[in-house]
N, C-alpha and C positions, 0 to 999 in steps of 0.2 A: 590446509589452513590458508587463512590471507591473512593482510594484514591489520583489519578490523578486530579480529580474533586474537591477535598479540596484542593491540593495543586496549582492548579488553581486560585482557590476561593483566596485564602490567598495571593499568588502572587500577583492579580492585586490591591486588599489591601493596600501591599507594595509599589507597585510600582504606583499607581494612575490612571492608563490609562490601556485599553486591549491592547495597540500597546503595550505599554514596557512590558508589564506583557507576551505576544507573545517573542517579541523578547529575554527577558531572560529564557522564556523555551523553547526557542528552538523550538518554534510553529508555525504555522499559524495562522491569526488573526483570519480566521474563525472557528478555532478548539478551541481557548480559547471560543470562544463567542458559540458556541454547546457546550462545556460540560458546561459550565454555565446556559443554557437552558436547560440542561437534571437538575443540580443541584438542580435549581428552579422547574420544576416539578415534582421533587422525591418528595423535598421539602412541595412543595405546596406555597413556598415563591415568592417574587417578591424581587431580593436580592438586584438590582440596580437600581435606577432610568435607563430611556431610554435617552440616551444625549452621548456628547462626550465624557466626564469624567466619570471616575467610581466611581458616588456619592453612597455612601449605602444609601438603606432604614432604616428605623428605624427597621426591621425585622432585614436585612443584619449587622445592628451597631450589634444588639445583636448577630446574628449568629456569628460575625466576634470575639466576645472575646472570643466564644467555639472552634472555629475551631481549634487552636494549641494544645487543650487539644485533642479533635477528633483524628487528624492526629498522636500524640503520641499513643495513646490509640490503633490506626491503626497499627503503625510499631510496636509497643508492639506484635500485637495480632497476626502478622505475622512471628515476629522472635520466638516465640513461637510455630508456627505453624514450621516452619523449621529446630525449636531443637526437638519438635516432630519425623519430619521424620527422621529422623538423630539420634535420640533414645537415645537425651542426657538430657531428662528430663522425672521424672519416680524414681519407688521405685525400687529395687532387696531387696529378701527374700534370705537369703541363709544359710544354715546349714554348721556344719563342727565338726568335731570332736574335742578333748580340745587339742592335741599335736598343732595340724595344725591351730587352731588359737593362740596359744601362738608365734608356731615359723616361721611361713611363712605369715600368713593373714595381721601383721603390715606393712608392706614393700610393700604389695601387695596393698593391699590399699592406701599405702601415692603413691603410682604411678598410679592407677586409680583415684583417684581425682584431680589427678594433669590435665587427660584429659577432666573426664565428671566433670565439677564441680557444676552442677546443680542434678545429681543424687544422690538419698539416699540411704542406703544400710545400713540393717540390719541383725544382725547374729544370728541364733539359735546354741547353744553350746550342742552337746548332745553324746550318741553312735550314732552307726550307725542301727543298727533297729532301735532306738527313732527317728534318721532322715528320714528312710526309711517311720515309718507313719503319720510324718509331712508331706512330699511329698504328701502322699496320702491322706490328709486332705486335703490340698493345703493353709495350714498357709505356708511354704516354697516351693518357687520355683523351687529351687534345692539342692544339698548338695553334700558337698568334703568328702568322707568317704569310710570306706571302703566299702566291697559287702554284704548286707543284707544277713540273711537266707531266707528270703524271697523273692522271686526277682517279684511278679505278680503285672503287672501294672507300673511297674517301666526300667526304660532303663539308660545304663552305656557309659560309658567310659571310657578306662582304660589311668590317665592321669602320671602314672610312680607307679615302684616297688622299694621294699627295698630288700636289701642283709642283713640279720641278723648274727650278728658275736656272740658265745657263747666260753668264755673262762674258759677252766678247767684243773685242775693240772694234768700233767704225769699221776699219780697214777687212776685218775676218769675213769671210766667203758666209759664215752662219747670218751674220750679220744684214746681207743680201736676201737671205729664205726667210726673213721673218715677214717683212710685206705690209700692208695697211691694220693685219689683224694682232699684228705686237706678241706671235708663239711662231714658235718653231715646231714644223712638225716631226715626229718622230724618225719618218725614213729619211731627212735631211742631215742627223744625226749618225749614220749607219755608214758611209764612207770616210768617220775621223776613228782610229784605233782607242783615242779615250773614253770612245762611249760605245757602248750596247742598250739594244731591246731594252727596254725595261719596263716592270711591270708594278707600276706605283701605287695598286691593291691592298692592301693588307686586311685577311681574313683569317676569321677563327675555321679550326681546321679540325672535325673530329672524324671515326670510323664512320662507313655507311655500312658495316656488317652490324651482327647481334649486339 
């Protein structure tokens, strides 16, 4: 059966006869009276007595109090299927480092719900190696972080950089390395215990396996 065939069904119901139950969809008489022959024999029922009126059977009385739950149950299972293809129904896993969820994930989010509103989405909060082998467990889907030491199995995207600003007095030795171009380079940095490497990247970070 589909659901042309219920809403058939239930039309002539309504309306008491196959001519009007036709004529308010928009049918031919002999198209309402064929899917109700295919109904009955998907069935196995006998849904109407044979006559001019459309008397139910005692089958068809009982079929006829299920059909509106059917037909719901039908458009239900269809607009389901169509947030399916449209990929608005569904979990997201995603990781992210503790800055980038504190200052950008709220915002970011009160705007994706605003679209997918049936979608769920859960965050893992970590570094970025401890996200890189989330990824690779495949507890997380993806993750906003920076770039692993380790990059095997995994694939990036670089989704914007930072300019880092370091302020030091006249007098401080940095202060000397900066020179007519007004930055300091990075390995002038590497002989003070406050600073390290850094890697001022941040990319979306998913599996490169299946």
């Amino acid at each position: 059966m589909d659901l042309k065939e219920l809403v058939t069904f239930r039309t002539i119901v309504q309306e008491g006869t196959f001519s009007r139950a036709a004529a308010k969809l928009n049918y031919a008489q002999s198209t309402v009276t064929s899917q109700v022959k295919r109904l009955e024999q998907e069935l196995g029922l006998q849904l109407f007595k044979r006559g001019w009126d459309a008397e139910l059977t005692e089958a068809g009385r009982r079929y006829a109090d299920e059909v509106d739950r059917l037909i719901a149950h039908w458009q239900y299972a269809a607009e389901q299927a169509k947030a399916l293809r449209e990929e608005e129904i569904g979990e997201l896993r995603i990781g992210l480092i503790e800055s980038l969820a504190d200052d950008v994930m709220p915002a970011a989010m009160q705007a994706f719900s605003a679209l997918k509103l049936r979608m769920s989405v859960h965050f893992t909060i970590g570094s970025t190696d401890a996200l890189a082998r989330e990824i690779r467990g495949q507890t997380i889907q993806a993750a906003i972080c920076g770039q692993p030491d380790a990059v095997e199995g995994l694939r990036f995207r670089p989704l914007c950089s930072e300019r880092a600003s370091f302020i030091a007095t006249d007098d401080h030795p940095l202060a000397a390395a900066v020179g007519g171009s007004g930055e300091v380079p990075v390995s002038a940095l590497f002989d003070y215990p406050a600073f390290s490497a850094a890697k001022p990247v941040y990319t979306i970070c998913t599996s490169n396996g299946p």
